[in-house]
C-alpha positions, 0 to 999 in steps of 0.5 A: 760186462756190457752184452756186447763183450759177452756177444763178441766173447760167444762169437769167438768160441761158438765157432771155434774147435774146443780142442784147438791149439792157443792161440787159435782159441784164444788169438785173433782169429777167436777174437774176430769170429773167424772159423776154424777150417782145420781140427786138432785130431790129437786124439789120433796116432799113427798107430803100429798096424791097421788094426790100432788104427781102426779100433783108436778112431771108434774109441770114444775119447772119454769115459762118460756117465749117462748124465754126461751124455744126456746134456749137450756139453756146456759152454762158460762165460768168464771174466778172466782176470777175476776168476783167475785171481778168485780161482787162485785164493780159493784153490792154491793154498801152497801158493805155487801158483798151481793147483794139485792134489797137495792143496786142501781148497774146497776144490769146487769153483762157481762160474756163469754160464754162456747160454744164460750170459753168465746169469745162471752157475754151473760148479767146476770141481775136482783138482784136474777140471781146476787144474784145467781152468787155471792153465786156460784162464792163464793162456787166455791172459797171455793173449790179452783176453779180459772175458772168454767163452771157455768150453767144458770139454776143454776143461773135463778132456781124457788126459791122454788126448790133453797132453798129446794135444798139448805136445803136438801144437804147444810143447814142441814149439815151446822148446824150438829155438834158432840161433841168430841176431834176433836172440842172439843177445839172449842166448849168447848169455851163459847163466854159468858164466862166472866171469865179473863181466859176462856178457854175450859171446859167440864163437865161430868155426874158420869154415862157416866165414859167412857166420862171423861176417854176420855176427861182426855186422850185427855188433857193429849195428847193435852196439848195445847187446855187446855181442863178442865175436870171436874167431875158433882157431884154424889148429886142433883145438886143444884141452888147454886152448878150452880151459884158457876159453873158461875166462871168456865162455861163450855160445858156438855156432850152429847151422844157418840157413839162406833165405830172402827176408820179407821185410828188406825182400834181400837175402839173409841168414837164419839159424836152423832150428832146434829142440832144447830139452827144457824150457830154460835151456837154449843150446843144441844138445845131443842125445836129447836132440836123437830122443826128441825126434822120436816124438818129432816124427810121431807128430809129423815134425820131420822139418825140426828132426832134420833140421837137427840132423842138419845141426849135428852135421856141421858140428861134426864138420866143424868141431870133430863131434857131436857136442854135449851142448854148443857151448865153449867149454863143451868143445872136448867132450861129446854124447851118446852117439845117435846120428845114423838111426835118427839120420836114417828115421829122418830120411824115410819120411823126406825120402820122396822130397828133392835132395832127400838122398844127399841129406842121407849122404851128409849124415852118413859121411859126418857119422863115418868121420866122428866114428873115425875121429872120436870113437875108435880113435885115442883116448877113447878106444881101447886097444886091447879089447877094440871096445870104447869108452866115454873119455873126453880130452880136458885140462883142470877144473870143468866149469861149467857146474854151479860155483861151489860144486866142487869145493868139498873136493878142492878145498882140501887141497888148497888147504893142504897148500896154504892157498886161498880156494880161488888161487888154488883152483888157478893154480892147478888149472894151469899147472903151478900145482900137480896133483895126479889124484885130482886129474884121475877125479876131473877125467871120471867126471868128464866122462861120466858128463861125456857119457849123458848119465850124469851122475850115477855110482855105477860111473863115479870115479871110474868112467873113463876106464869103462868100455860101456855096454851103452856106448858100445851098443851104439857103435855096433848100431853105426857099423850095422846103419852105415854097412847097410846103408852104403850097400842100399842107398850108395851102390855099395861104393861111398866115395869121401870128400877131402872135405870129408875125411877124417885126420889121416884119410886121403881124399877120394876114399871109398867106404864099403859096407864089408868093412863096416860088416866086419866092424860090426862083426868084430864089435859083436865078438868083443862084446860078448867077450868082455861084457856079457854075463852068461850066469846073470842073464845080461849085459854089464860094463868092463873095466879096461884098467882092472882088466874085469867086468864090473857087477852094476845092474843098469837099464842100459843092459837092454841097449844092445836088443835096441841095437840088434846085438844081441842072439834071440838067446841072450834077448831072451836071457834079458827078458828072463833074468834082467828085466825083473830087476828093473820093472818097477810102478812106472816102468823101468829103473835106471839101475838096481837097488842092489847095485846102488847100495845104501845112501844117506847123509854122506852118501846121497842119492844120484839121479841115474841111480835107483829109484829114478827112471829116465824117458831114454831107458824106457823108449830104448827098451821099448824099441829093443823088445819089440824088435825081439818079438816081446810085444807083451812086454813091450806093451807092459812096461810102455803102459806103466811109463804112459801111466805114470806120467799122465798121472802126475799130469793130472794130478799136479797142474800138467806137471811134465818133468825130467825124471821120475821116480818110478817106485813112487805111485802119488808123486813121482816127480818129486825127487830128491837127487841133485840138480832138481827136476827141471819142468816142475817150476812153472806159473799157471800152465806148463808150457814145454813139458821136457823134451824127452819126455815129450817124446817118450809119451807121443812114442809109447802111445804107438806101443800100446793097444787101443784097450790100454790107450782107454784105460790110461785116459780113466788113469787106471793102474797097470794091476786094474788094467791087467785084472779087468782084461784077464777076467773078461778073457776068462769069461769069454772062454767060459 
């Protein structure tokens, strides 16, 4: 290395935040010298009170010995390439390009130091610090760095503030995508494409004809993308119309947004952007969408909160629904509906920006319609109990699963016709061959996907017929959100569009929040009828078919203290009696072991089940205890989670995943249900994390106490934690 590259290497760093984001640290400005004005402060939440305030800022931000302190931090001279390929030889043993505790490298790495021009060595050991260094060696050789002066403080960081840090300025932005031509050659390729000739396809709604004019000229202008433009149809859309879309899928329009493009100074369009759940995914999903901004909004992203907020709002506009994912074979089946809470949580942050109100506005009058036209509509109300169920409209076989996902199922049946399993399949994806049993299997199926819990036993082969104590909370929260907010914000008077009425609806009807009162009400009633369980302390599903209540113990049972549903008495009830049969390691499970049951080899494990914990569970929670009073729970079960996650972020190269398996202390990201664990496949350094685990972190952090942020940054388990502090409380008292 000639001293000059070292200079210009030291040059870069010296002035240069520790703790900033990529490409600040490793980008141009590293390498012209140029200082850093603003400084990351991930460190620092926006708390639940002042006092969380004060006491997080003179929180040091890692534990350090007295030999820490006495030296002054340190700073690396490294040559990139060489380290990294020496770093990998010596440490990853797996040969996964990551460094974990499951390598037996000598887990102690020799590198020059910047003060003596890499002449003298310092030994970086441990597997987080090497972890560490293979994640920053990485970055830096994306930005084409070949030698780096790397600051140890990057390298020893309190986990918490690492991870935060990384999820604020990196993960967030790794997970955003727009929707236009810049990648429309990309992500209008579905990876589920079966077809023998995929290639990318968009569909656009009648009303967005500025969208199709759009896509039509950038084909004619990039012939070489064979991009498919295609007209959605003017009529209802119809379960034979999707499945007839099965042999030409393609991506559905979202939301594009004016603006005047630098390069030609002419207007233009853009896609309004979003957060995928994970790194491979490239559509505009549902309940993720509501997680992620939890998180979002913790870290001061309101622009991609509303942004999807936005999104959703021309999907209903244009497809009757909040979509699954804006996919075409998603066009009959829905989510989990969130709209008016993550509308509402939006809003109180923008609420002092022009347009604010109207932004309101919009969300509400798009959530009234997909109240009106979706949920308490047919095939999902129930008119008996007046409760709904997740029941989403199709035709054949779903395909938008791996290929042989449900050959155990059909082949059976092309057996028992004497067909091949391919014309089979066609056969009764067009009604040349009734068979009723498939059709009750394929309406389960739909709705358990349609209900965002795919797969659990609780649903299997049952889910259209069960009113939900899920669904059903989330509904009382619209009736509750939207009463509310007509009588607030609207002068108790909200005047509907023809625009934006739902079938049946005549232009300029007024909505009233006694209406929605009385929704709520009767709502509240039907659900202490159907579903809640006195004897057991909680909530539970109802058969509408059976005409009884089902006996599976799920997480889902703390959704209606999310919702404000629930008397102080049943809250307590849950706290009491459910709670303890879901507490578990890392916080809560998706569902009881009990209720499970046995699995094996002909009976396997499904990821919403026992012994797997979902980020939505444990924040839903979280906010329905603390609505209750139950801090102290709260807290508990928040620190678990946080714990659990950064371990394993720690432990296995900033592993951030989907699921958890919350029983299991080492390792819980390793799971065995289907469908994998995605965030666990990456080279070097993770760069998105998932999104509602993102989430959930950021948004726990303002749950917990500052005593319980530092011991999370020392990875203390929960028991350790709880013994220290009761043993300091005992002291006191003596």
């Amino acid at each position: 290395m000639k001293p000059t590259d070292a200079r210009d290497a030291r040059k870069g760093s010296v002035e240069i935040d520790p703790y900033s984001a990529p490409h600040i640290y490793y980008g141009s400005k590293a390498e012209q010298g140029v200082i850093s004005k603003s400084r990351a402060y991930s460190s620092v939440f926006e708390p639940l009170s002042q006092r969380l305030i004060d006491s997080t800022k003179k929180a040091p931000t890692r534990r350090a010995s007295q030999d820490d302190a006495a030296r002054k931090p340190r700073r690396f001279l490294i040559p990139v390439d060489s380290t990294l390929k020496s770093l990998l030889a010596r440490e990853d043993t797996d040969n996964n390009m990551q460094i974990t505790i499951d390598d037996d490298g000598p887990k102690v790495l020799s590198v020059g130091t910047a003060a003596s021009n890499g002449f003298n060595r310092a030994d970086i050991r441990g597997t987080y610090m090497l972890s560490n260094l293979l994640q920053e060696l990485t970055l830096a050789q994306d930005y084409g760095r070949k030698h780096i002066i790397l600051d140890e403080a990057r390298l020893n960081e309190n986990p918490v503030n690492r991870l935060s840090r990384l999820i604020k300025s990196s993960f967030w932005d790794g997970l955003t995508r727009r929707i236009d031509g810049s990648v429309i050659e990309k992500v209008g390729r579905d990876p589920k494409d079966w077809t023998p000739n995929p290639q990318p396809r968009i569909y656009v709604p009648r009303g967005a004809p500025e969208q199709y004019e759009y896509y039509t000229k950038l084909a004619r202008e990039r012939p070489e993308i064979r991009l498919d433009v295609q007209w959605l149809p003017k009529e209802k859309i119809t379960g034979e119309y999707v499945r007839d879309l099965n042999d030409k899928p393609g991506l559905l329009a979202v939301a594009m947004e004016e603006y005047i493009d630098p390069k030609t100074g002419e207007k233009d369009l853009r896609g309004v952007p979003f957060v995928v759940p994970g790194g491979r995914f490239n559509e505009l999903y549902g309940w993720d969408s509501y997680m992620e901004s939890l998180g979002l909004l913790v870290n001061d992203r309101e622009d991609l909160a509303k942004a999807m907020v936005q999104n959703f709002c021309f999907c209903i506009k244009h497809y009757g629904k909040v979509l699954n994912a804006n996919r075409s074979y998603y066009l009959g089946r829905s989510q989990p509906p969130f709209l008016t809470d993550m509308a509402l949580r939006v809003y109180e942050r923008i609420k002092t920006e022009p347009g604010a109100l109207e932004f309101l506005r919009s969300a509400i009058v798009a959530a009234i319609r997909e109240y009106y036209s979706v949920w308490t509509a047919e095939p999902r109300l129930d008119r008996i109990t007046g409760l709904s169920r997740y029941r989403p409209e199709g035709v054949g076989v779903p395909p938008e699963t791996e290929s042989t996902h449900f050959t155990h199922v059909l082949q059976p049946y092309a057996d028992k016709h004497g067909m091949s399993f391919q014309d089979f399949v066609r056969a009764y994806n067009y009604g040349r061959v009734k068979e009723p049993e498939l059709d009750e299997y394929f309406l389960h199926d739909r709705a358990v996907r349609e209900s965002g819990h795919d797969t659990s036993y609780r649903l299997e082969k049952v889910a259209a017929n069960l009113a939900t104590i899920d669904l059903n909370s989330l509904l009382y929260k619209y009736e509750a959100d939207i009463a509310r907010t007509i009588r607030h914000f609207f002068g108790d008077h909200l005047v509907l569009s023809a625009e934006d009425c739902a079938e049946g609806m005549r232009p300029g009807h007024i909505e009233t929040s006694a209406a929605w009162d009385r929704r709520a009400k009767r709502r509240r009633l039907a659900i202490d009828k159907y579903l809640w369980n006195e004897s057991k302390g909680m909530y539970f599903d109802y058969d509408t078919v059976k005409k009884e209540q089902t006996t599976y113990e799920t997480a889902t049972t703390f959704w209606a203290m999310w919702a404000g549903l629930s008397t102080p008495r049943q809250a307590a009830a849950l706290v009491i009696k459910a709670l303890p049969k879901f507490e578990a390691f890392g916080g809560l499970v998706s569902g009881s072991k009990e209720s499970r049951g046995i699995t094996g080899l002909t009976r396997p494990n499904r990821q919403w089940d026992y012994p797997y914990g979902w980020a939505p569970q444990q924040m839903l929670a979280w906010t329905g205890l603390l609505r209750y009073g139950y801090q102290e729970e709260a807290e508990r079960l928040a620190y678990k989670w946080l714990f659990m996650v950064t371990k394993a972020f720690v432990d296995f190269n900033g592993v951030v995943v989907e699921k958890y398996d919350v029983t299991r202390p080492v390792d819980p990201h390793k799971v065995d249900a289907e469908y994998g664990n995605q965030g666990s496949d990456f080279k070097g350094v993770n760069r998105e994390g998932f999104g509602w685990v993102n989430a959930s972190y950021v948004y726990g952090l303002q749950i917990v106490n500052a005593h319980m942020k530092r011991a999370l940054g020392a990875c203390t388990p929960y028991d350790t934690f709880r013994a220290a502090t009761e043993s300091s409380v005992d002291v006191l008292q003596i």
